[in-house]
C-alpha positions in Angstrom: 5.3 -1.6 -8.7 4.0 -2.1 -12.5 5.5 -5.6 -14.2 7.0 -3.2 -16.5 9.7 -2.9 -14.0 10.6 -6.9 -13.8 11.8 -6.7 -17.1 16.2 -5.8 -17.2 15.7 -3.2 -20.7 12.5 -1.9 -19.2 15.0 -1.3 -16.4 18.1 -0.4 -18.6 16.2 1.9 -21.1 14.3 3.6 -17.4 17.8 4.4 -16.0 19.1 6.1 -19.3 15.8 7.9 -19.5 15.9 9.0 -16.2 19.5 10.0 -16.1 18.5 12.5 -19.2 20.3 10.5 -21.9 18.9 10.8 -25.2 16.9 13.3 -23.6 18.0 17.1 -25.1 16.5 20.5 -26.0 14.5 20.3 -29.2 15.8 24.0 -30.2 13.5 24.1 -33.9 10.1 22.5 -32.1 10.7 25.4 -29.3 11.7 28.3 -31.9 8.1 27.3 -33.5 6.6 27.5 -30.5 8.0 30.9 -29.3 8.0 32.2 -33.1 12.1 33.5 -32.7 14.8 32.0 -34.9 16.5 28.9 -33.5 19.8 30.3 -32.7 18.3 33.1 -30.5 16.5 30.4 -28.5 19.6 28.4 -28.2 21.4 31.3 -27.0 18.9 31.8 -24.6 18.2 27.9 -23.3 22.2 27.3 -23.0 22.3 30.8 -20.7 19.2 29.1 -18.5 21.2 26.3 -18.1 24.6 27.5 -17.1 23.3 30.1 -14.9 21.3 27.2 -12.7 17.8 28.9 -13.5 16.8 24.9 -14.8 18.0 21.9 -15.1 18.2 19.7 -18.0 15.6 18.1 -19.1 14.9 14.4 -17.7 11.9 11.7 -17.7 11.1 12.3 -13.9 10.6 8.6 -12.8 6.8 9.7 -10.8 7.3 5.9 -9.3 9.7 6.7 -6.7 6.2 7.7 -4.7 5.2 3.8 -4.8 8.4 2.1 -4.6 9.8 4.1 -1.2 6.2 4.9 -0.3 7.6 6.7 3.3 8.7 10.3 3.4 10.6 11.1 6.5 11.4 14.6 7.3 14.1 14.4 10.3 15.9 17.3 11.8 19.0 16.2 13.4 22.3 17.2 15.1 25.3 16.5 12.3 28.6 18.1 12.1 29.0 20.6 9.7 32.3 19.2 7.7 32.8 17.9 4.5 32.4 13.5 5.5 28.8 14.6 6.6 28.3 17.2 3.7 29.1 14.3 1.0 27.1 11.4 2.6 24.2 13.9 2.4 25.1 14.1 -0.8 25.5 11.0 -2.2 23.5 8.7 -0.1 20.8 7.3 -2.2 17.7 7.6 0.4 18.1 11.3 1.0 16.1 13.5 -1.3 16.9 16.8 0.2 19.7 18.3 2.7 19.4 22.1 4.4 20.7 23.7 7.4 18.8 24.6 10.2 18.8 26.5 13.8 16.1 24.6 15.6 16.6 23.7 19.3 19.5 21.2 19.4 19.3 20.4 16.0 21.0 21.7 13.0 19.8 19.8 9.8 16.5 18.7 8.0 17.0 15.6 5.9 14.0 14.6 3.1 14.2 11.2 3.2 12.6 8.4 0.6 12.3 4.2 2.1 10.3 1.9 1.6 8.7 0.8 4.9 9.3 1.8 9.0 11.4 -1.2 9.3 13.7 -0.2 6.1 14.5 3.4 7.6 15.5 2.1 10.6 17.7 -0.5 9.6 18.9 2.5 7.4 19.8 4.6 10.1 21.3 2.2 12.3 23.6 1.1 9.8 24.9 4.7 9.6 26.4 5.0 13.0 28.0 1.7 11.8 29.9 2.5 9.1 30.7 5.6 10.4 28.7 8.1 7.8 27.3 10.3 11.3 28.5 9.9 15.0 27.5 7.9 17.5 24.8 8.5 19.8 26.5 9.4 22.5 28.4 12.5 21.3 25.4 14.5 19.3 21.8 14.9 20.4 19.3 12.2 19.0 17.2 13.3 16.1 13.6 13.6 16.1 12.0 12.1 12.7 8.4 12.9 11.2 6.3 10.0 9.1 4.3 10.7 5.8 2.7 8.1 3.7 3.4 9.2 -0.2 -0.3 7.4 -0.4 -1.7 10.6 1.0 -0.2 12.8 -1.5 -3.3 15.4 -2.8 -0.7 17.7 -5.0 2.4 16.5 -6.6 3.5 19.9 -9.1 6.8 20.9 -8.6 7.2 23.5 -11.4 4.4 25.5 -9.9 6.7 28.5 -9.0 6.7 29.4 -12.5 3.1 30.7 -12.5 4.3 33.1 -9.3 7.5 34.4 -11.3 5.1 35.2 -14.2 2.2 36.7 -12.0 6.3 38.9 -10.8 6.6 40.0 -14.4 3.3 41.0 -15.5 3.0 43.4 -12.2 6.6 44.7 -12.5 7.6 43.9 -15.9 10.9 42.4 -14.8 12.0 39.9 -12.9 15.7 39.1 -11.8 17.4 35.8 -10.5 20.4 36.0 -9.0 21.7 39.1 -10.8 20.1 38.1 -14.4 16.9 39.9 -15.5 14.8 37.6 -17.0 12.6 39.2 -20.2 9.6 38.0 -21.4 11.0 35.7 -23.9 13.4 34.0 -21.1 10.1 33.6 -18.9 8.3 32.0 -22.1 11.1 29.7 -22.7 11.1 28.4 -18.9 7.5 27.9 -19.2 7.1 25.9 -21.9 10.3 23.5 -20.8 8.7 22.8 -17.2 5.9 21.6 -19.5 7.6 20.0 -21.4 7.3 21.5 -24.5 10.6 21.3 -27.1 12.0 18.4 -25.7 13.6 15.5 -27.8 14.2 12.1 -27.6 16.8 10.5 -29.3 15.1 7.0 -29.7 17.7 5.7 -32.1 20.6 6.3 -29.3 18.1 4.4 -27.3 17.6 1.5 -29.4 21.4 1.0 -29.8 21.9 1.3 -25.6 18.8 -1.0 -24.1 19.5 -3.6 -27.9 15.7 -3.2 -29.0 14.5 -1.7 -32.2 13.4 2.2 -32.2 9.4 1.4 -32.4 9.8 -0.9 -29.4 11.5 1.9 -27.2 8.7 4.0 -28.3 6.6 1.5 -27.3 7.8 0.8 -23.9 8.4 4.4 -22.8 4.8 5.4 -23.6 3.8 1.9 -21.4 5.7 3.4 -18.6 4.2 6.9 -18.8 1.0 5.3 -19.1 1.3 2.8 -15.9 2.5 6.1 -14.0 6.3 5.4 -13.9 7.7 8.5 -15.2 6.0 11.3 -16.7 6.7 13.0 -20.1 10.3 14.4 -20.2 10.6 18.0 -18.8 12.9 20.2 -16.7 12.9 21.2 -13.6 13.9 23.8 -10.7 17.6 22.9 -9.8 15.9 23.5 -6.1 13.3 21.1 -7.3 10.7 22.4 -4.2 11.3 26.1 -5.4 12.0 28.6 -8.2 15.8 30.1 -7.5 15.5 32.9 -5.2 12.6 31.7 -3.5 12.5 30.7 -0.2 11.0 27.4 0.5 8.6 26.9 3.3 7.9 23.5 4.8 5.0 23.8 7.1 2.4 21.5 9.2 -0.9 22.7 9.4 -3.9 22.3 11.8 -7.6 23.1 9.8 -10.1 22.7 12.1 -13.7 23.2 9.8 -14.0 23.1 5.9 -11.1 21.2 5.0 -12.6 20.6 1.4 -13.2 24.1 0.6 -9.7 24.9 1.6 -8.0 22.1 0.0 -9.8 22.9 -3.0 -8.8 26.5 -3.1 -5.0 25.3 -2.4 -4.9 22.8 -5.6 -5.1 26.0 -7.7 -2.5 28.2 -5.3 1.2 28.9 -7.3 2.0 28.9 -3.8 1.6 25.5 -3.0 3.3 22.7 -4.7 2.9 19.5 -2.7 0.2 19.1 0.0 -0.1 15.8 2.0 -2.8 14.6 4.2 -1.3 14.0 7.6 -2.0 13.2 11.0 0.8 14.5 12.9 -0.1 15.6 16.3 -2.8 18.0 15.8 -2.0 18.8 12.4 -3.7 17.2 9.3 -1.9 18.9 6.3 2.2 18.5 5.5 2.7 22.0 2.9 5.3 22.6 0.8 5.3 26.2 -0.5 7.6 28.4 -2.3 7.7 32.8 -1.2 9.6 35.6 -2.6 10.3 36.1 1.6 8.7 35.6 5.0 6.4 38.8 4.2 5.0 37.1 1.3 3.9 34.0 3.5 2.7 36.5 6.2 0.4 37.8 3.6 -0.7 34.6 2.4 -1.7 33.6 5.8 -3.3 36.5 6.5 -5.4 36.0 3.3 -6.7 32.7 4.0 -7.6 33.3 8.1 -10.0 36.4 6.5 -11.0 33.9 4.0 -11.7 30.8 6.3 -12.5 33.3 9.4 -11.8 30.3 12.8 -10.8 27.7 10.6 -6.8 27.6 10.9 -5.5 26.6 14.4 -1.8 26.2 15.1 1.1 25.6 12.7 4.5 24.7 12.3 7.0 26.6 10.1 10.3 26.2 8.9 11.6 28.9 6.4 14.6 27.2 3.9 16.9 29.7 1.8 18.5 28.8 -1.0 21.9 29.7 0.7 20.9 26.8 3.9 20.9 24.1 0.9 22.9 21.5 1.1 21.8 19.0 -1.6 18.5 18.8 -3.2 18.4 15.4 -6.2 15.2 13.5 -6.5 17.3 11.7 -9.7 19.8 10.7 -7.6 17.4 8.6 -5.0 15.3 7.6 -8.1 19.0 6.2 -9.9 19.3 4.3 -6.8 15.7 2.4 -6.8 16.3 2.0 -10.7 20.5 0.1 -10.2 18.9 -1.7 -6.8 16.3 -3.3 -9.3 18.7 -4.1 -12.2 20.7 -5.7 -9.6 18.5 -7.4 -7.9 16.9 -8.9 -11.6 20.3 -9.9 -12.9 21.3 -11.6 -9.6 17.6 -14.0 -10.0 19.2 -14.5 -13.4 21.9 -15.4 -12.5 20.5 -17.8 -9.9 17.8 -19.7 -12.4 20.5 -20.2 -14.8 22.8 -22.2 -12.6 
């Protein structure tokens, strides 16, 4: 990880930054933008908000990929109460939390760690201080290994460009009861961009005790050495648009790989791809659907396009109501306070 990161305000002004302080809607930049008078934006960005249709805006800190550099995906057999629903929750390696019916098993945990030896010493220590049961009384889970250095797409907010393909052929599209217009779509757009967001640098300078230019400074370092990207919003469901399904599949291509890939990169379907080599698959998907007939149809599009190419898959289909938790910010807040903490206690030490 970047030097940037052994410095404590580096750290300090990266957790605020991250959290979304000083981080806020910039209501006149986005009214230019959209040509509409500020308050009608407002009106419409605070109803975005408190429906659940996005989040706040945040600097997404991009680095989590290099400092826990191991995705595990495990699907496991965990009671269904609320002990087992809040360590899901709040446990600082887990990235994502859903309900399954899959042979003995009954949840998929998305897990972020730094290294094989790391996630095991991890899991051991939950049986230990009692977060999930003991071996002997639930069925062992069955883990899966991707390296975050065989990432090929990382765009979370593609879903937008399928919700917006939705309204041009319908001309309406409706989440969860609320019928988005064209102005609602245009505003979502342009803050998973984004586009009218502020940053309060002066709050800033007064948190992290450095002067405004020098905040400036340092957060367009850390953008720069690919710690956090530009401050934007995102899907509360972070893999999906809300009332998509999400689809987490492992794929075996057997001949032209590159064409394939190539065609994926630009897919609204797709919005991470890993390289893998799991079994006799070589690509990890994650992909967002209106519904299982959708995916049917996308498959069926590529196999006439790529005729032989496509061998067997595996697919797991993820609802929004099978979510349990789903908070990149909170495992990135955790790599963030283990760093500040681990700086202040070398302070400490060289002092005495």
């Amino acid at each position: 990880m970047s030097d940037l990161l052994h410095d404590e305000k580096n750290l300090i002004l990266l957790r605020n930054i991250c959290f979304g302080k000083s981080v806020s809607v910039n209501y006149s930049q986005l009214s230019r933008l959209l040509n509409k008078h500020r308050n009608t934006v407002r009106k419409r960005v605070v109803k975005l908000l408190n429906l659940g249709i996005i989040d706040r805006p945040v600097f997404p800190f991009i680095g989590i990929l290099k400092d826990y550099p191991l995705l595990v995906v495990a699907r496991a057999d965990l009671p269904h109460d609320e002990k087992t629903k809040k360590w899901m929750t709040e446990d600082e390696n887990i990235f994502g939390a859903f309900r399954i019916r899959e042979d003995e098993y009954n949840t998929m945990l998305f897990e972020f760690h730094k290294s094989l030896y790391d996630q095991y010493i991890w899991r051991e220590s939950l049986v230990e201080k009692g977060a999930i049961p003991s071996r002997g009384i639930r069925f062992p889970s069955s883990s899966l290994f991707f390296s975050n250095r065989l990432l090929l797409k990382y765009r979370p907010n593609i879903g937008i460009n399928l919700i917006e393909d939705e309204f041009k052929k319908n001309n309406e599209f409706t989440i969860d009861g609320y019928k988005l217009d064209k102005l609602d779509i245009q505003i979502i757009k342009y803050l998973l961009e984004g586009k009218g967001i502020k940053v309060n640098e002066n709050f800033l300078s007064k948190e992290v005790g450095l002067n405004r230019k020098t905040v400036q400074r340092r957060i367009s370092k850390m953008i720069k050495g690919g710690i956090i990207l530009k401050p934007l919003c995102r899907f509360p469901n972070f893999f999906v648009p809300p009332g998509f399904i999400f689809v987490f599949s492992l794929v075996e291509i057997k001949k032209h790989k590159e064409d394939i890939v190539e065609d994926w990169m630009n897919d609204p379907h797709l919005s991470i791809i890993y390289r893998t080599s799991t079994g006799r698959y070589n690509f990890l998907l994650f992909a967002n659907y209106l519904g299982v007939e959708e995916h049917l149809r996308w498959e069926e599009k590529y196999a006439k396009m790529y005729p032989d190419c496509f061998g067997q898959a595996s697919i797991n289909y993820l609802t929004p109501k099978m979510t349990v938790s789903i908070d990149q910010q909170k495992v990135s807040l955790g790599i963030i306070n283990k760093r500040l903490m681990s700086l202040k206690g070398k302070n400490r030490l060289s002092d005495e």
